[in-house]
N, C-alpha and C positions, 0 to 999 in steps of 0.2 A: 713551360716557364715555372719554376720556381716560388717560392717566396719571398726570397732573397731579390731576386729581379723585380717581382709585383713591386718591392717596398720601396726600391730606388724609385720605379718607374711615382709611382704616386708621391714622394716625397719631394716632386717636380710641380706636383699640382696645385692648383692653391684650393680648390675646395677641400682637397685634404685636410687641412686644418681647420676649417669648421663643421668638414659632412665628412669625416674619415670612412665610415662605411659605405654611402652613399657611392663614395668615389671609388670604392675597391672594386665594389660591383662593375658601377661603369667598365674599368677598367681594366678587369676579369673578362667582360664581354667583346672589348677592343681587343684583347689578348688573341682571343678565339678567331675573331676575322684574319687577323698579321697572321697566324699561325695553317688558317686556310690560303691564304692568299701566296704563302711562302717563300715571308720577306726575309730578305738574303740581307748579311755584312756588307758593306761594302755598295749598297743599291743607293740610288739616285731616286728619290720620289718627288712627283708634285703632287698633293692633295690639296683635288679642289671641294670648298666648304669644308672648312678644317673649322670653322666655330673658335671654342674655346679650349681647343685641342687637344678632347678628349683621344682621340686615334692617334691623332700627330707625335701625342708623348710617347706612344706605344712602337710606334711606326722609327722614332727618334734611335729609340734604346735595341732595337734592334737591328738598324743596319749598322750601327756600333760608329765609334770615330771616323773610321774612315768613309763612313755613309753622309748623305744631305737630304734634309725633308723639306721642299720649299710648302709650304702654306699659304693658299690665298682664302678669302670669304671675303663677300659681299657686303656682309652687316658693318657697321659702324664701332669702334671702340666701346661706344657707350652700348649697346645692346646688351639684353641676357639680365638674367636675376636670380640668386641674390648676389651674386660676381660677375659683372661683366665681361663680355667677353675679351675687352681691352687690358684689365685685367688680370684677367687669366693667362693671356699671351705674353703680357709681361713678365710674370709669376715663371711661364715654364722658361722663356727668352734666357733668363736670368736662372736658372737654378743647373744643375751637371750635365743639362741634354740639350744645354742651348747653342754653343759651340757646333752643334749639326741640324741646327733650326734656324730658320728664317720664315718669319709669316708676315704678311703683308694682308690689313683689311681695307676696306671702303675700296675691293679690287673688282671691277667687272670683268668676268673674263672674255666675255662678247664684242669688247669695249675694242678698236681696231689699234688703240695703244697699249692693249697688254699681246706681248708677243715671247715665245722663249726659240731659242735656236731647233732645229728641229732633229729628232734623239738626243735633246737635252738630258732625258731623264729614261729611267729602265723602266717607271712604271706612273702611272696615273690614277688616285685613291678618289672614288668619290665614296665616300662612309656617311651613311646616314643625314642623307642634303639633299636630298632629290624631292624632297615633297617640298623644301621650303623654295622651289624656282616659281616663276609667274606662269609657264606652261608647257605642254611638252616640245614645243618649237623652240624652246628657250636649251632643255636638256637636250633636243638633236645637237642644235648648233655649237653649244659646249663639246662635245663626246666627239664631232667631225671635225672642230679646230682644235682639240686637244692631240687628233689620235697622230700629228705630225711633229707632238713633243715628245714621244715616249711609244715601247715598246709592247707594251703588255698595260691593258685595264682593268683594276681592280674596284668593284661595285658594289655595293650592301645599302640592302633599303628593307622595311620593315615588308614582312609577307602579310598579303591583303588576306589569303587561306586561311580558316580559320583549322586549326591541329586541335584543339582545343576548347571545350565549350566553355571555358572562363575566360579566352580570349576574346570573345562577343562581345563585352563591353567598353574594350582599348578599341575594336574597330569601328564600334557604332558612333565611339566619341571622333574620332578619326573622320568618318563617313560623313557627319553633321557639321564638321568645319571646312571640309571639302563643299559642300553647297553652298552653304553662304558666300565662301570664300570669291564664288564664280564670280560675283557679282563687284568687287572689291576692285579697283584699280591699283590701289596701293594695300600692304597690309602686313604685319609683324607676327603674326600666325605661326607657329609651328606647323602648319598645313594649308598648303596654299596651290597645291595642285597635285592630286593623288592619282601615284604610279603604280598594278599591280605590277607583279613580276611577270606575265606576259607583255605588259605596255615594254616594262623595262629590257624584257628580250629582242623584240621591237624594233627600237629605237638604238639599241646598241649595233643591231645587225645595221641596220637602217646608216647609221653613221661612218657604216666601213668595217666597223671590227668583227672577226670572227671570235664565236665565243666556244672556248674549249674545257669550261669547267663550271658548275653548278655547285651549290650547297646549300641547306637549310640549316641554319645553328639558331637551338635554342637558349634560354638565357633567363629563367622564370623567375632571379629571384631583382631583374629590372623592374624601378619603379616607372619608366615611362606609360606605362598603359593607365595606373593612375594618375600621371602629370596632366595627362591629356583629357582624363573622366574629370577630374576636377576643374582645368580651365572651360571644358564645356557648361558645368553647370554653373560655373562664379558668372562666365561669360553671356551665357545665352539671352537673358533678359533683355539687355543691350541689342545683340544681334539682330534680335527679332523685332524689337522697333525700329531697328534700320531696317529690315526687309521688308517689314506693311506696306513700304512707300514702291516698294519694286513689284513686289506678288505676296498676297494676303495667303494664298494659299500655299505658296513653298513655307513660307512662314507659319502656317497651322502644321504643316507635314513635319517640320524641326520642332516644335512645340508637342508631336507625338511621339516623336522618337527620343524626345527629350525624356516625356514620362517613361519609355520603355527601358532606356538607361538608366534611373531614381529604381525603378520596381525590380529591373536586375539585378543591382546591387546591392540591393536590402537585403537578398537570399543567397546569394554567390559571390564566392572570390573571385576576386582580378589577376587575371594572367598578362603577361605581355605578349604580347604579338609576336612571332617568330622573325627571324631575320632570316631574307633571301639574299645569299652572296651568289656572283661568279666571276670570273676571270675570262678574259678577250684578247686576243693577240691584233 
């Protein structure tokens, strides 16, 4: 892809206009997946946890007009900061990629009233959503009512491996909202139940689909590894007096890995974490 294509594709987004670089990257990165996963003119997609449809634009512009990306997530209009994700849906609804978009949020796909015809669609996108479910019973049961909408599964979740020893501190922050999180019935978390890429082979087999493709794509110059180092330490003070009341001692154990996060970063750069894709028929 181009630059010519990058600039339409982002010129659909709304963080573009206040984080233009911020979003290119994203963007660039979403590029890399569509271009593994090799999405076709003319394809039929549903992507489940489309957010604020960072892939979905990417995914849009490439199956060209005569393609459709249905869009569902879970979250609420209002979610998401500093653009909501209701917002940003709007934003792409309404700009040149919308005409081959439709997204739908506050959508459970569990939910025994969401239903699509079955080979409705040539492919099924989960991009970067698999941590934000309640647990891995949750992702089976999506990936086994999914796999009678569509032909082919396309998957991307951050790699728990670390490739990289500046990657140690997007995972440790990652690892520390993963425990607390256990404990949480409800929760807005960007991590809320952590898949390695063995879980997520797993669990695909597990659902019925056979998987016939792998990939690691990296992407180093993503800010998520610091999104996530920063909401750990804004966050954690809080955490941890919710946890005294459960276990004083899980709660000393995040209070030292907390310090090992602070003393990493003081010395070292932040890498992001790699992305684990593959494709399931």
């Amino acid at each position: 892809m181009n630059n010519e294509d990058l600039d339409t594709i982002l010129g659909c987004m709304a963080t573009s206009v206040n984080m233009p670089h911020m979003q290119r990257i994203q963007t660039k990165h979403r590029v890399k997946l569509a271009e593994f996963w090799d999405i076709k003119k003319g394809s039929r997609i549903l992507e489940i946890g489309c957010g604020q449809g960072d892939t979905t634009a990417v995914l849009a512009y490439m199956v060209g007009q005569d393609g459709f990306v249905q869009g569902i997530d879970i979250a609420s209009p209002s979610y998401g900061a500093p653009i909501t994700v209701g917002d940003s849906v709007d934003y792409l609804k309404n700009s040149t990629l919308g005409n081959q978009i439709k997204i739908d949020l506050e959508v459970d796909v569990l939910s025994p009233s969401v239903e699509f015809e079955d080979g409705s669609f040539d492919m099924i996108i989960l991009s970067h959503c698999s941590w934000y479910l309640k647990s891995s019973e949750e992702l089976l049961g999506i990936l086994k009512k999914a796999r009678k909408w569509g032909k082919k599964l396309c998957f991307a979740e951050w790699d728990t491996n670390l490739h990289l020893k500046d990657q140690y501190p997007h995972l440790l922050a990652v690892l520390i909202q993963s425990q607390y999180e256990c404990f949480k019935e409800n929760s807005i978390s960007n991590v809320r139940t952590l898949f390695t890429p063995k879980d997520i082979k797993e669990i695909v087999i597990a659902s019925g689909w056979n998987i016939t493709n792998e990939n690691l794509i990296h992407s180093p110059s993503l800010h998520d590894g610091k999104w996530e180092i920063d909401m750990v330490l804004h966050n954690y003070p809080i955490e941890l007096e919710n946890l005294k009341a459960t276990s004083n001692k899980l709660a000393d154990l995040i209070k030292s890995e907390v310090d090992l996060l602070k003393h990493y970063i003081k010395e070292n750069d932040i890498e992001p974490l790699s992305t684990f894709a593959l494709i399931a028929e």
